[in-house]
N, C-alpha and C positions, 0 to 999 in steps of 0.2 A: 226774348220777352219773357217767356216763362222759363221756369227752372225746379228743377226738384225740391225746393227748399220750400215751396208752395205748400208742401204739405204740413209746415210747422203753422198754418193758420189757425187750426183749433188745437189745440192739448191735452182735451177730456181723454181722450180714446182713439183707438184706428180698431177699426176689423178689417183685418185682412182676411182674405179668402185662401185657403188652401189645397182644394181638393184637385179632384182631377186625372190625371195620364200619373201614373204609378211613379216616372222618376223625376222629369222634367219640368214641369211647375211647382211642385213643392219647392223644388231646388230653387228655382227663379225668385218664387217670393222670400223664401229665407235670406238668400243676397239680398231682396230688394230690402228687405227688413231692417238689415243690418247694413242698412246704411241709411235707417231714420232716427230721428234721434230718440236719448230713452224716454223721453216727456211722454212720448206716445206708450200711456201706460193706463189703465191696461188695456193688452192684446187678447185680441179673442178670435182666434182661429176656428174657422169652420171648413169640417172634412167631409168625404161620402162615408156613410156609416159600411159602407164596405173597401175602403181604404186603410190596409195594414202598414206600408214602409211612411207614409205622410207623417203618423201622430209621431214616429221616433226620431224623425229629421228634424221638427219641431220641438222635441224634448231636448235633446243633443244641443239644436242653436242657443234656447233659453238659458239650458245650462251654463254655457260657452260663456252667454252675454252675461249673466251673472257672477260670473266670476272676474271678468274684465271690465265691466263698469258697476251700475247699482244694479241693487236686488230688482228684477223684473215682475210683473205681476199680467200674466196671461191665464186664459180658456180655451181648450178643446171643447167644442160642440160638434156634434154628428148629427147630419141630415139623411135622409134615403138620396141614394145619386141621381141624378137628372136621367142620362142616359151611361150603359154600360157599351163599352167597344163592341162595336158593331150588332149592337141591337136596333132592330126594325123604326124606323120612325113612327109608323102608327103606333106600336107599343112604348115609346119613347113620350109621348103626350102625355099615358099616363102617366111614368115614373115622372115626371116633370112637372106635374100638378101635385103631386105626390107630396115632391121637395117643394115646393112653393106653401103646400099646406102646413110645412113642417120649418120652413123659413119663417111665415110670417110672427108668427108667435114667439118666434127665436129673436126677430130680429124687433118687433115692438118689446120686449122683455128690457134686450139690450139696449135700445136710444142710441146706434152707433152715430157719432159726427161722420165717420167716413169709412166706405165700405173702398178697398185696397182689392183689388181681382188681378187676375192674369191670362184667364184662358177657357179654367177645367169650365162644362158647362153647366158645373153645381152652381157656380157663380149667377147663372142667370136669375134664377128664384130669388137670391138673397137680395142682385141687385132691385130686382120689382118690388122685391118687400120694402127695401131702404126707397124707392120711390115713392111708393105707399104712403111712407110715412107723410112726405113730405105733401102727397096729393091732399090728404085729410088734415093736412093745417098742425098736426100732433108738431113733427120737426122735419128739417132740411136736413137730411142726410146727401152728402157729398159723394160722389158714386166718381172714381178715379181706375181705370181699366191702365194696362200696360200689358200689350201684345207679345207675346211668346217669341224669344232672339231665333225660333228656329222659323217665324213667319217672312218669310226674307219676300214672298210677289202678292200673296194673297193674306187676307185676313182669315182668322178663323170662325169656325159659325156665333163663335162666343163674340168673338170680335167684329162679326156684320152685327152683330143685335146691337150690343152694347156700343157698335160707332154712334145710335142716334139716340142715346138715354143715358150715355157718362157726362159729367162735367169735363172734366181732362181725359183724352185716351191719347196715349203714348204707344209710336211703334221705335222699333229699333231698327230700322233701314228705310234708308232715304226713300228709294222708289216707292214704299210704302206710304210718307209721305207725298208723294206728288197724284198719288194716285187718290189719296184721304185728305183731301184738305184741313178737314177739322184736327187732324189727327197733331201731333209734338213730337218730331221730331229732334230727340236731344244726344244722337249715336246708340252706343250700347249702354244698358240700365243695368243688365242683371249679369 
């Protein structure tokens, strides 16, 4: 019933989210990128303002894509990180209000149609702020999550929040499916 091509419904814009685990979701969303089509233009990535290898995997694909199809038109934006590996969850509340103070204005700026995540949990902010939007009647921002190919039994903490406030969330293994009902199942994505 559904299929990845869902996402050519609006054409203004995607925000994808890129931040996150140093090698592994940047990666994912770059694949997942580059295989939507160029209409979704412009791209506006958002990293944790302490994320060095992300913004050059993102420069590198742009580049690529630029040179194999049309001129692309993206933004790097930096947030404060939600949480850093293995920092305390009480301390993690703050950093996490932090990014959300620092998302909202980012993302009311933007008017993204569809915020694109994967995982990192800088994502959670951006997605509540693309809620936001929508909560105050401003616009309906599209919140589409796709769970991390290395989530093979459980979801991640990005991915319990975000199971019950995306529009589409996609895992990439079945048992994840049976276990997430809501969830799309469509094999491997990235």
């Amino acid at each position: 019933m559904y299929h990845v091509h869902f996402l050519e419904m609006n054409k203004h814009g995607v925000t994808p989210e890129t931040p996150g685990m140093q090698r592994g979701h940047t990666t994912e969303i770059v694949r997942l990128m580059g295989s939507l089509s160029q209409s979704y233009n412009p791209r506006h990535y958002v990293i944790a303002d302490t994320d060095k290898m992300s913004e050059e995997k993102i420069r590198t694909f742009e580049a690529e894509q630029e040179k194999s199809v049309s001129p692309s038109q993206f933004t790097i934006h930096r947030i404060p990180r939600s949480r850093e590996v293995r920092q305390s969850w009480s301390s993690s509340v703050l950093s996490s209000l932090s990014a959300l103070m620092s998302s909202v204005p980012l993302v009311f700026r933007l008017q993204p149609d569809m915020v694109l995540c994967n995982g990192p949990g800088t994502c959670i902010p951006l997605c509540f702020a693309g809620l936001l939007l929508g909560v105050l009647g401003l616009k309906r921002v599209l919140i589409v999550y796709v769970e991390s190919i290395c989530r093979v039994e459980t979801l991640s903490l990005s991915g319990k929040i975000l199971y019950y406030f995306s529009d589409y969330f996609f895992v990439q293994w079945a048992q994840l499916k049976d276990k997430y009902p809501k969830a799309v199942y469509l094999g491997r994505l990235v």
